[in-house]
N, C-alpha and C positions, 0 to 999 in steps of 0.2 A: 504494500500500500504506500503511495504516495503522499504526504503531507501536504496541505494546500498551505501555498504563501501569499498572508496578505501582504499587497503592496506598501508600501510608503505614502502615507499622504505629504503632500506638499507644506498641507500646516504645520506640519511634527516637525519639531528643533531637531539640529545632525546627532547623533550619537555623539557623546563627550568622549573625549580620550581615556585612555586605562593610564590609571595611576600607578604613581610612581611606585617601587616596592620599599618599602617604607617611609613614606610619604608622613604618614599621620600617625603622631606620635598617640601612646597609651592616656586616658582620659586620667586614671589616678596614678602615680609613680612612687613606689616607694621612698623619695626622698619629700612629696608631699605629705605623705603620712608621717615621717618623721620632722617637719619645717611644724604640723597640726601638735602634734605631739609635746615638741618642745614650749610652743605658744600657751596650748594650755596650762603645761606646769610652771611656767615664769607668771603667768596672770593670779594664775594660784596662789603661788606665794606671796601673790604683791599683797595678796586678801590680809595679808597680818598689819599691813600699814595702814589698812583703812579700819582696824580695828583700834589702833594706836592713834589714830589722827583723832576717832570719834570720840574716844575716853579723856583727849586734852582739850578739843575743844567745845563738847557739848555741854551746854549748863545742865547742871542737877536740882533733884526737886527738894525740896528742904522741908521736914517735918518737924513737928515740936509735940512734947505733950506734957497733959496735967497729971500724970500721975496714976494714970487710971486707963488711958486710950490715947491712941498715936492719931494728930490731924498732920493736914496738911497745913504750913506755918502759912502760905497764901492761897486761899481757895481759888482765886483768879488768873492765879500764876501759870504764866504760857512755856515753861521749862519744860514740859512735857513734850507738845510741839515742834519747840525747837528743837528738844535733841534728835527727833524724829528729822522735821528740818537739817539737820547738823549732817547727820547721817546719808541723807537723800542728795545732798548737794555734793559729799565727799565721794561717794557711790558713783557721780556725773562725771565728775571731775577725773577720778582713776577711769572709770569708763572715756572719756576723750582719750589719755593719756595712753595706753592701753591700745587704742584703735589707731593711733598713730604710728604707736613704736611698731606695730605691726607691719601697718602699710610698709614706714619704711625699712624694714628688713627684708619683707619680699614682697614684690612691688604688684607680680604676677596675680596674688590671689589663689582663687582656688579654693575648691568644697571641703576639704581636711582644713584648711587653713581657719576656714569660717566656721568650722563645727568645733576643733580647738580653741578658736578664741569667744565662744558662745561656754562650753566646758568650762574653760576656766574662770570664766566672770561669773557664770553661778556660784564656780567652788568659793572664788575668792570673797564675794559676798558674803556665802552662809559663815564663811571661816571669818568675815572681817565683822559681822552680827555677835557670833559666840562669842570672838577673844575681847571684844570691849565688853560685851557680858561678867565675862572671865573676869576682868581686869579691872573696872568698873562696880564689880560685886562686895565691894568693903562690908556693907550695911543690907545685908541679904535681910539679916532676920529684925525688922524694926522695933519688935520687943527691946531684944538687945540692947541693940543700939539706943534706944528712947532710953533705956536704966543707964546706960553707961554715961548718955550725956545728962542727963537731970533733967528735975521736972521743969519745963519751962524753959528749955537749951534747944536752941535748933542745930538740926544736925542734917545732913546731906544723907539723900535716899540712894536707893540701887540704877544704876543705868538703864533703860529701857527702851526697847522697840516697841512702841504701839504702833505702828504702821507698819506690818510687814509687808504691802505692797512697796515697800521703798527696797526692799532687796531685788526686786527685777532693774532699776535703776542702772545699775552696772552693765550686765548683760547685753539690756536692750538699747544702751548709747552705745556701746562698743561695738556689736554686730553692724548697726545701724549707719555707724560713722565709715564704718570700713568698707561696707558694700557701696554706700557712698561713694570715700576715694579711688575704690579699685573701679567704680563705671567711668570715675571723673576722670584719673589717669594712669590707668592700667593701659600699656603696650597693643592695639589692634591687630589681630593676625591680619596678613595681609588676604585681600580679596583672590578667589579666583581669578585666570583669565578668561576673558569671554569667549566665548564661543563663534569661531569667524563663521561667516559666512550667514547667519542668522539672526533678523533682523526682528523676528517675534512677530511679520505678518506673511503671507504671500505674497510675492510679485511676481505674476506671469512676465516669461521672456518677451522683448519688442519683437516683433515679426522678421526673417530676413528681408533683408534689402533685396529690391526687386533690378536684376542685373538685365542688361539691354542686349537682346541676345543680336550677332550681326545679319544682315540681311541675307536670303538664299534664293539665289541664280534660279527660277523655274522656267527659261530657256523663255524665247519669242512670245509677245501676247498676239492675242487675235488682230490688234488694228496693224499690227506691222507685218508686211509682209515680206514674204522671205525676197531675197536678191536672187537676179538670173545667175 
C-alpha cells in the first residue's frame, strides 16, 4: 500500500532548520541548585540579625502593680504596635537587602534561585521572631517580675508579636524585589533567526513575460503572383 501525500499549501511557513546538536542548554543545572542552595542558607542566617535588631530597637510595654494584680502602667500605650511596627519594617528592610545581594551575585536568575531565596526568608523570619522572643524574654512570668520590682514599680514586659502576618514581610519583598530586577535587567537570550523566504502571507508569482516570438516565412500570398 501506498501512502497518500498531502501536498504543501502555499500558506504553511518553510520547515525550520534542524538544530544544532547541543544547541539548548538543560532548563535546571546542577550549579543552579547549588547558587539556590547557598542563597537560602546565607538569608537564613541573616534571620538572627533581625532578631537582634528587633530586641534593641523595639519599645517594650511596661506594667506596674498594686500588690495584688499586674496592669498595664498605660492602658493607651501604643508599644505594642510599635514593636509589631518595629518588627514589620526590619523584616522590609533585610527583605530589600536580601533581594539585592542576590540579584547581584547572579544576575541570571532562575527557578532554584527564586525558590532558595523565598526558603530562606521564611527561615530567617521565623528564626529572626523566636530569637528576639528568646532574647527579649527577661520578664516571661509577670508575677515574678511584679514581686521582684515592688508594688507600684514599673517594670518592662516580654517582647511580643501580635501580628504574625508581619513574618510574610521578608519573604514577600525579597521574592518580589528580585523577580522584579531579574525582568528589569536580566541578560535576553538572543532571538531566533527568521525564517527566509516567509513573509507570513501568500504571494502568487507575477506571470512570465510574454516574449515576441520572430516572424515565419509562409512563402507567397494570394495577391502576389509568382514571376515568369
Amino acid at each position: 500500500m501506498t501512502e497518500a501525500v498531502t501536498p504543501q499549501s502555499p500558506f504553511d511557513p518553510p520547515p525550520s532548520p534542524p538544530e544544532k546538536p547541543g544547541g539548548t542548554a538543560a532548563a535546571i543545572t546542577p550549579e543552579d541548585i547549588r547558587d539556590g542552595a547557598v542563597v537560602a542558607l546565607a538569608v537564613g542566617v541573616a534571620g538572627l540579625l533581625l532578631g537582634l535588631l528587633w530586641v534593641w530597637l523595639a519599645p517594650r510595654v511596661q506594667y506596674v502593680s498594686n500588690g495584688e494584680a499586674v496592669f498595664l502602667r498605660n492602658s493607651e500605650s501604643e508599644a505594642r504596635i510599635a514593636a509589631d511596627g518595629t518588627f514589620f519594617l526590619l523584616a522590609v528592610g533585610l527583605g530589600v537587602l536580601s533581594a539585592v545581594g542576590t540579584f547581584l551575585w547572579r544576575r541570571a536568575g532562575g527557578v532554584p534561585l527564586v525558590i532558595g531565596l523565598a526558603v530562606g526568608s521564611c527561615f530567617a523570619a521565623l528564626a529572626g521572631w523566636r530569637s528576639g522572643l528568646w532574647l527579649g524574654s527577661s520578664s516571661t512570668d509577670l508575677a515574678a517580675a511584679a514581686t521582684a520590682a515592688g508594688k507600684g514599680v514599673p517594670f518592662d514586659g516580654p517582647l511580643e508579636l501580635m501580628a504574625h502576618g508581619a513574618l510574610l514581610a521578608w519573604p514577600m519583598t525579597a521574592v518580589l524585589l528580585h523577580l522584579g530586577f531579574t525582568a528589569l535587567w536580566t541578560p535576553r537570550d538572543p532571538e531566533p533567526d527568521p525564517l527566509y523566504g516567509w513573509s507570513g502571507s501568500y504571494q502568487p508569482a507575477p506571470p512570465p513575460a510574454e516574449r515576441s516570438l520572430p516572424p515565419t516565412d509562409t512563402g507567397p500570398t494570394a495577391s502576389e503572383a509568382p514571376r515568369a
